[in-house]
C-alpha positions in Angstrom: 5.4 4.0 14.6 3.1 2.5 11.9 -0.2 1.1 13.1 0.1 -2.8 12.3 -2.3 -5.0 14.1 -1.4 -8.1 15.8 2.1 -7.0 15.1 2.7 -5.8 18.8 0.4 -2.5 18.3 -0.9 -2.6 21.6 2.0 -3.3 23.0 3.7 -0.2 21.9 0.8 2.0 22.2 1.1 1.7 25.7 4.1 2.0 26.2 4.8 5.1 23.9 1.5 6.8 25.7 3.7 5.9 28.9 6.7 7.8 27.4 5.6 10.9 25.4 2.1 11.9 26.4 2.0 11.8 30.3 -1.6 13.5 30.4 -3.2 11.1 28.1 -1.7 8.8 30.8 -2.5 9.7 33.6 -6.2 9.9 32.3 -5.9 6.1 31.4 -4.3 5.5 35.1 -7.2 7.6 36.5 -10.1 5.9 34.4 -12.8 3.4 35.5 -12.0 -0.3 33.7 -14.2 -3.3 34.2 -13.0 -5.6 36.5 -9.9 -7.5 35.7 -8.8 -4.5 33.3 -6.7 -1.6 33.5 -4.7 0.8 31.8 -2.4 -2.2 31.0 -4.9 -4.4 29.7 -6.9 -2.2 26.9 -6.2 -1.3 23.6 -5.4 1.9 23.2 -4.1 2.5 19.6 -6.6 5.0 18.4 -6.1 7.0 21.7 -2.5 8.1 20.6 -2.0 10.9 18.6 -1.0 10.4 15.3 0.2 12.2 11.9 -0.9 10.9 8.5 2.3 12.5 6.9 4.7 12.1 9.5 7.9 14.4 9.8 9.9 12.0 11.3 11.5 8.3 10.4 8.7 5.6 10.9 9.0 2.5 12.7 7.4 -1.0 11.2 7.2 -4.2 12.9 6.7 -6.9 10.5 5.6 -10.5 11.2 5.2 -13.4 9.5 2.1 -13.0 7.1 1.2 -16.9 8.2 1.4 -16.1 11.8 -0.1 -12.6 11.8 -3.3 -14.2 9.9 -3.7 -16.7 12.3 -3.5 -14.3 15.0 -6.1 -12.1 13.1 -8.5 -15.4 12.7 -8.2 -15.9 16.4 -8.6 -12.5 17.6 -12.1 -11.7 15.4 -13.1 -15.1 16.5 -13.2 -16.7 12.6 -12.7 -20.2 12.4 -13.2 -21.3 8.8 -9.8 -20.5 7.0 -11.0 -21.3 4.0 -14.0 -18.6 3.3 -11.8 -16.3 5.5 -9.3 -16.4 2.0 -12.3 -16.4 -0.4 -13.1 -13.6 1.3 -10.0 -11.7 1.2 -8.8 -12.8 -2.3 -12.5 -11.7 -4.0 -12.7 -8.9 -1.4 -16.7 -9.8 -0.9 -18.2 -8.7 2.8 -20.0 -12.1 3.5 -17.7 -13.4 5.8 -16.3 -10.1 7.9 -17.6 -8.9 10.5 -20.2 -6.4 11.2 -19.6 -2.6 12.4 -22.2 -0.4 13.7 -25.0 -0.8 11.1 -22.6 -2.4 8.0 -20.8 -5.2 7.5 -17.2 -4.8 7.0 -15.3 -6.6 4.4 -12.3 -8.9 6.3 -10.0 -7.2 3.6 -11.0 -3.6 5.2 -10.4 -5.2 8.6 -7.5 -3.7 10.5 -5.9 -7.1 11.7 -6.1 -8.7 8.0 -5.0 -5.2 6.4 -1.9 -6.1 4.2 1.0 -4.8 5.9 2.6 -3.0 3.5 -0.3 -0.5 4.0 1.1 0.4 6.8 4.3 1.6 5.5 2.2 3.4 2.5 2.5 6.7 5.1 6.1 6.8 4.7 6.3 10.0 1.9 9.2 10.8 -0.5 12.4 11.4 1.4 11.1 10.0 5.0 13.2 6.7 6.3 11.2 3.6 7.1 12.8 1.3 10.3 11.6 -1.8 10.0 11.8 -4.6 12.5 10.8 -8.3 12.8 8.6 -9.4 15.4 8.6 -10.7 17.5 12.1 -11.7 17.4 13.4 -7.9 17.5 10.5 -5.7 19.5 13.2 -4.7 22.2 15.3 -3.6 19.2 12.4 -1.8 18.1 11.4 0.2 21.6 14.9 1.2 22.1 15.0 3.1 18.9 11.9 4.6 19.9 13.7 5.4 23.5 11.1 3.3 25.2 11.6 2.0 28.5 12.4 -2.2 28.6 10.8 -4.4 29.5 7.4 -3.8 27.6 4.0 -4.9 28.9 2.7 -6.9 26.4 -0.9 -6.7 25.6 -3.6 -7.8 23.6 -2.3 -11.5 22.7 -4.9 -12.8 20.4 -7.9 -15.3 22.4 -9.2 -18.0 20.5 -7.8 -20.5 19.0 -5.3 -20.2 16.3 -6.8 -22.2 13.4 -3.9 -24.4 12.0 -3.9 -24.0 8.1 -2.8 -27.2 5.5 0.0 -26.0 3.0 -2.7 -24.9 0.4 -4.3 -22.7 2.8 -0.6 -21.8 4.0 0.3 -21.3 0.1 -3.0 -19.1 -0.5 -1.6 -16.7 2.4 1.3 -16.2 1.2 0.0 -15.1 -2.1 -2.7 -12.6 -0.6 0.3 -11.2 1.3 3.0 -11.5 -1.4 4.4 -7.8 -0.8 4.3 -8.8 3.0 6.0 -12.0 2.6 8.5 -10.2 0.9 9.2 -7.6 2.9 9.5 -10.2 6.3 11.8 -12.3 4.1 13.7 -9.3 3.1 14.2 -8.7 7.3 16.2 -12.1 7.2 17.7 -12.0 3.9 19.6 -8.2 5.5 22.0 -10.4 8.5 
Protein backbone atom coordinates (compact mmCIF):
# COMPACT_ATOMS: atom_id res chain seq x y z
CA UNK A 1 0.00 0.00 0.00
CA UNK A 2 1.27 3.55 -0.91
CA UNK A 3 1.91 5.95 1.96
CA UNK A 4 -0.77 8.82 1.49
CA UNK A 5 -1.36 10.93 4.45
CA UNK A 6 -4.72 11.87 5.63
CA UNK A 7 -5.91 9.36 3.10
CA UNK A 8 -6.67 6.59 5.81
CA UNK A 9 -2.75 5.81 6.34
CA UNK A 10 -2.97 5.25 9.81
CA UNK A 11 -5.72 3.43 9.46
CA UNK A 12 -4.28 0.82 7.38
CA UNK A 13 -0.94 0.77 8.97
CA UNK A 14 -2.47 -0.67 11.81
CA UNK A 15 -4.35 -2.86 10.63
CA UNK A 16 -1.82 -4.41 8.03
CA UNK A 17 0.83 -4.52 11.14
CA UNK A 18 -2.17 -6.52 12.75
CA UNK A 19 -2.25 -8.88 9.73
CA UNK A 20 1.28 -9.55 8.38
CA UNK A 21 3.88 -8.68 10.92
CA UNK A 22 2.63 -10.31 14.29
CA UNK A 23 6.00 -9.43 16.11
CA UNK A 24 6.07 -5.83 15.29
CA UNK A 25 2.61 -6.25 16.98
CA UNK A 26 2.91 -7.67 19.71
CA UNK A 27 5.74 -5.13 20.56
CA UNK A 28 3.17 -2.24 19.93
CA UNK A 29 0.50 -4.38 22.26
CA UNK A 30 3.42 -4.73 24.77
CA UNK A 31 4.75 -1.06 24.68
CA UNK A 32 4.30 1.79 27.26
CA UNK A 33 1.76 4.73 25.69
CA UNK A 34 0.79 7.82 27.55
CA UNK A 35 -2.31 7.74 29.05
CA UNK A 36 -5.30 7.63 26.93
CA UNK A 37 -3.12 6.00 24.02
CA UNK A 38 -2.50 2.62 22.83
CA UNK A 39 -1.49 0.60 20.09
CA UNK A 40 -4.76 1.69 18.48
CA UNK A 41 -4.35 5.28 18.93
CA UNK A 42 -0.59 6.05 17.39
CA UNK A 43 0.59 6.43 14.22
CA UNK A 44 2.53 3.98 13.16
CA UNK A 45 3.26 4.38 9.37
CA UNK A 46 7.00 4.46 9.44
CA UNK A 47 7.01 1.43 11.75
CA UNK A 48 5.91 -0.87 8.83
CA UNK A 49 8.22 -2.34 6.64
CA UNK A 50 8.26 -1.08 3.33
CA UNK A 51 9.94 -1.59 -0.29
CA UNK A 52 10.78 1.44 -2.48
CA UNK A 53 10.46 -0.80 -5.61
CA UNK A 54 7.73 -3.01 -4.70
CA UNK A 55 7.28 -6.63 -6.31
CA UNK A 56 3.86 -6.72 -5.94
CA UNK A 57 0.52 -4.69 -7.18
CA UNK A 58 0.21 -1.36 -5.00
CA UNK A 59 -2.77 -0.12 -3.40
CA UNK A 60 -3.69 3.85 -3.55
CA UNK A 61 -6.44 5.45 -1.67
CA UNK A 62 -7.27 8.73 -3.22
CA UNK A 63 -9.29 11.51 -1.68
CA UNK A 64 -10.61 14.50 -2.65
CA UNK A 65 -7.58 17.03 -3.05
CA UNK A 66 -10.14 19.82 -1.35
CA UNK A 67 -10.91 17.58 1.55
CA UNK A 68 -7.46 16.03 1.99
CA UNK A 69 -5.98 19.71 2.28
CA UNK A 70 -8.22 20.69 4.67
CA UNK A 71 -7.50 17.71 6.69
CA UNK A 72 -3.71 18.54 6.23
CA UNK A 73 -4.49 22.36 7.47
CA UNK A 74 -6.15 20.94 10.48
CA UNK A 75 -3.93 18.26 11.38
CA UNK A 76 -0.45 20.62 11.32
CA UNK A 77 -2.57 23.08 13.12
CA UNK A 78 -2.35 25.96 10.07
CA UNK A 79 -5.11 28.27 9.90
CA UNK A 80 -4.42 30.78 7.21
CA UNK A 81 -5.40 29.09 3.76
CA UNK A 82 -4.25 31.70 1.98
CA UNK A 83 -0.25 31.81 2.76
CA UNK A 84 -0.68 27.98 3.28
CA UNK A 85 -1.18 28.11 -1.00
CA UNK A 86 1.44 30.82 -1.46
CA UNK A 87 3.36 28.66 0.13
CA UNK A 88 2.80 25.62 -1.75
CA UNK A 89 2.40 27.15 -5.25
CA UNK A 90 6.07 29.22 -4.82
CA UNK A 91 7.35 26.31 -2.79
CA UNK A 92 9.05 28.93 -0.11
CA UNK A 93 9.54 27.48 3.68
CA UNK A 94 8.05 30.57 5.57
CA UNK A 95 4.98 29.13 6.35
CA UNK A 96 5.72 25.17 7.14
CA UNK A 97 6.61 23.90 9.90
CA UNK A 98 9.78 23.33 11.64
CA UNK A 99 11.67 19.85 11.98
CA UNK A 100 14.52 19.23 14.24
CA UNK A 101 16.78 22.18 13.56
CA UNK A 102 15.11 23.32 9.90
CA UNK A 103 12.21 24.50 8.70
CA UNK A 104 10.39 22.31 6.38
CA UNK A 105 8.72 23.63 3.25
CA UNK A 106 4.60 22.67 3.53
CA UNK A 107 5.27 21.37 -0.09
CA UNK A 108 7.90 18.77 1.50
CA UNK A 109 5.29 18.10 4.18
CA UNK A 110 3.90 14.57 4.02
CA UNK A 111 0.13 15.52 4.54
CA UNK A 112 0.35 18.33 1.64
CA UNK A 113 2.61 15.97 -0.58
CA UNK A 114 0.72 15.79 -3.98
CA UNK A 115 -0.74 12.45 -4.25
CA UNK A 116 0.40 11.33 -7.30
CA UNK A 117 3.73 11.01 -5.50
CA UNK A 118 2.64 8.36 -3.95
CA UNK A 119 1.86 6.29 -6.88
CA UNK A 120 5.48 7.50 -8.43
CA UNK A 121 6.71 3.92 -6.71
CA UNK A 122 4.70 1.94 -9.00
CA UNK A 123 7.75 0.82 -11.79
CA UNK A 124 7.21 -0.33 -15.41
CA UNK A 125 5.05 -3.41 -15.51
CA UNK A 126 3.71 -3.22 -11.61
CA UNK A 127 -0.33 -2.69 -11.38
CA UNK A 128 -1.55 0.31 -9.38
CA UNK A 129 -5.19 -0.47 -7.35
CA UNK A 130 -6.56 2.59 -6.72
CA UNK A 131 -9.45 3.32 -4.47
CA UNK A 132 -11.56 6.31 -3.31
CA UNK A 133 -11.77 7.25 0.19
CA UNK A 134 -13.43 7.27 2.00
CA UNK A 135 -16.24 5.96 0.19
CA UNK A 136 -14.46 2.58 -0.77
CA UNK A 137 -11.66 1.83 2.22
CA UNK A 138 -13.57 -1.58 2.97
CA UNK A 139 -13.07 -2.25 -0.76
CA UNK A 140 -9.62 -1.39 -0.31
CA UNK A 141 -8.73 -3.74 3.05
CA UNK A 142 -10.37 -6.67 1.53
CA UNK A 143 -8.10 -6.66 -1.42
CA UNK A 144 -5.36 -6.37 0.93
CA UNK A 145 -7.10 -9.48 2.98
CA UNK A 146 -7.49 -7.34 5.95
CA UNK A 147 -9.74 -8.11 8.57
CA UNK A 148 -13.27 -5.66 8.56
CA UNK A 149 -14.13 -3.57 10.44
CA UNK A 150 -10.93 -1.28 10.59
CA UNK A 151 -10.07 0.85 13.59
CA UNK A 152 -9.82 4.13 12.32
CA UNK A 153 -7.17 6.32 13.56
CA UNK A 154 -5.61 9.57 13.40
CA UNK A 155 -8.77 11.71 12.30
CA UNK A 156 -7.34 15.18 11.79
CA UNK A 157 -7.86 17.66 15.31
CA UNK A 158 -8.34 21.22 14.64
CA UNK A 159 -10.50 22.79 12.87
CA UNK A 160 -10.94 22.33 9.22
CA UNK A 161 -10.55 25.82 7.82
CA UNK A 162 -13.47 26.29 5.22
CA UNK A 163 -11.98 27.74 1.96
CA UNK A 164 -14.13 30.46 -0.53
CA UNK A 165 -14.14 29.12 -4.25
CA UNK A 166 -10.85 31.02 -5.13
CA UNK A 167 -9.05 29.35 -2.48
CA UNK A 168 -11.09 26.09 -3.48
CA UNK A 169 -10.08 26.93 -7.29
CA UNK A 170 -6.29 27.46 -6.28
CA UNK A 171 -6.41 23.74 -4.75
CA UNK A 172 -7.47 22.32 -7.37
CA UNK A 173 -4.82 23.75 -9.55
CA UNK A 174 -1.80 22.87 -7.06
CA UNK A 175 -3.30 19.29 -7.13
CA UNK A 176 -4.38 19.15 -10.82
CA UNK A 177 -2.84 15.52 -11.41
CA UNK A 178 -4.67 14.59 -8.08
CA UNK A 179 -7.91 16.07 -8.99
CA UNK A 180 -7.68 14.16 -11.94
CA UNK A 181 -6.88 11.07 -10.89
CA UNK A 182 -9.99 11.24 -7.98
CA UNK A 183 -12.23 12.36 -10.87
CA UNK A 184 -10.98 9.55 -12.92
CA UNK A 185 -12.25 7.05 -9.69
CA UNK A 186 -15.82 8.41 -10.57
CA UNK A 187 -15.66 8.80 -14.19
CA UNK A 188 -14.68 4.37 -14.15
CA UNK A 189 -18.66 3.31 -12.71
Amino acid sequence: MALNAKVGSSTFARAIVKKYYGDLDNDLLSASYPEGQSADTVQIQMRVPYRTNPDRPVVLLVRDPIERFRSAMAQVGLDDVDAALTELAEETGSYGMSSGLRKVKLVENVHFVPQNVSSAVITAGQSLHTFAFPDEIDAAAEFLGLDLPLISINEAYGVKPDLTEAQAAAVREFYAEDQALWESLYQAE
